[in-house]
N, C-alpha and C positions, 0 to 999 in steps of 0.2 A: 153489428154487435158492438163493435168498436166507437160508433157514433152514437149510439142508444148511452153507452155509457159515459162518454163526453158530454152530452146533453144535458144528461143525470148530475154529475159534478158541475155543470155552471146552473141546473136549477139552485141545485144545494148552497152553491157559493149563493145565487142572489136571494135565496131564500134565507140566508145567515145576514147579508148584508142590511136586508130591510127589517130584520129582527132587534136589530140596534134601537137601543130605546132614545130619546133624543135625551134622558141622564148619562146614560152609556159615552154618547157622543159629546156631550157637555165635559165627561169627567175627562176622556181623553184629552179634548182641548185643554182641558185645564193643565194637565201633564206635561202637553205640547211647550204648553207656556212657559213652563215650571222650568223644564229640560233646556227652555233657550237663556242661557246668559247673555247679559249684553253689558256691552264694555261701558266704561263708565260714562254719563252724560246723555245717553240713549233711552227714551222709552218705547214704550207699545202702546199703541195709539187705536181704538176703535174705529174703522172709518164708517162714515157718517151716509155715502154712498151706497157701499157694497154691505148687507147684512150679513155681518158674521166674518168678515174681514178685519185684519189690522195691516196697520203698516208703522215704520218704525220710523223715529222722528228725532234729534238734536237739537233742543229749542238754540244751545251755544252757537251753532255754526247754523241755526238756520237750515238743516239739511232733513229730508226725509227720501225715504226709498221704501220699498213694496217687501224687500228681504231684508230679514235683519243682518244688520251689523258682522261683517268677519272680522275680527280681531286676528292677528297674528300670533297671539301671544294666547287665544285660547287653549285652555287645556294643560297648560303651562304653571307649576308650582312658581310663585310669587320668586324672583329671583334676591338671593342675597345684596344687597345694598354695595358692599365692597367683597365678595367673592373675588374679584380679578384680583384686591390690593391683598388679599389676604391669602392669597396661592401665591404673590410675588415673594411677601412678607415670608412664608413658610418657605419658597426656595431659596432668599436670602438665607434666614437662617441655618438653613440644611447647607452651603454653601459654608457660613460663616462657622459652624459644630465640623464639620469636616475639614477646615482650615484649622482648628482649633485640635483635633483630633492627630492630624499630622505633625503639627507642633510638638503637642504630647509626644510622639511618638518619638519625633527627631531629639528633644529633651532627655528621654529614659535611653534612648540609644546614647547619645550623647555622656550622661552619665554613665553609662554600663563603659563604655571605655575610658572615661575620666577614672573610675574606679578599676579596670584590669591593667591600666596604667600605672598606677600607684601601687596594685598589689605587684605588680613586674617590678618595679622599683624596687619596693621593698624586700621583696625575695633577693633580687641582685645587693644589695644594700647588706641584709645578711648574710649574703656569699661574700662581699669583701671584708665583713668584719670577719667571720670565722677564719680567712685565710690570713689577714693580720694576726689572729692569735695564733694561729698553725706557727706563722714568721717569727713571732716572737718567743713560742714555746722553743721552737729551735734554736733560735740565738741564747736562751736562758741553758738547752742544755749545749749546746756548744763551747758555750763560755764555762758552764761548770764541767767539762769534759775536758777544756783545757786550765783549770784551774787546778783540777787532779794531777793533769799531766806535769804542774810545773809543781805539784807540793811533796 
């Protein structure tokens, strides 16, 4: 039962496969073709030999091979020109705004006790005047208290 119906699916496969029209198989190849990129300098080359073969050819270097061309770099979005200079350039600057940034900061700090400096000053500064006039309110009545005393 099990081989009746093995038999059955490789009729069917070869019966699909010889159903192929030879458009069918044309349009494929075409696809084939379409689908292979080749790096730059490389063509496809019909050979002359084998009908319905190619093989792949660099007239620059003189070179041909039966497979196309591996490139490295297939599949690979075109790379930025200076990406590397331009990720140094960004950590530079992230370097040079965070130096900049701490500056700042040391600066406003800097000022904040320039200024609670001055306000301590100043506060002390109105404490020794108030107490000069305390000093001299008292010697003003002192002196009129002994002024009394001798009138």
């Amino acid at each position: 039962d099990t081989l009746a119906d093995e038999h059955s699916t490789n009729a069917n496969t070869d019966e699909a496969l010889a159903s192929v029209t030879p458009k069918q198989e044309s349009s494929r190849k075409e696809r084939i073709r379409k689908a292979i990129a080749l790096p730059p300098g490389w063509i496809r080359v019909k050979s002359k030999s084998k009908p319905g073969a190619y093989y792949y050819a660099n007239p620059a270097s003189k070179t041909t091979q039966a497979f196309p061309p591996a490139t490295m770099y297939a599949g690979l979005p075109e790379p930025e020109p200076r990406e590397e200079e331009e990720r140094k350039v960004k950590v530079e600057k992230a370097k040079e705004d965070e130096a900049l940034k701490k500056q700042a900061e040391e600066a406003a700090k800097k000022k904040t006790e320039e200024e609670e400096a001055a306000r301590k000053e100043s506060r002390e500064e109105a404490v020794r005047k108030k107490r000069e006039r305390e000093e001299a309110l008292r010697k003003a009545e002192l002196e009129a208290t002994q002024e009394a005393a001798e009138a």
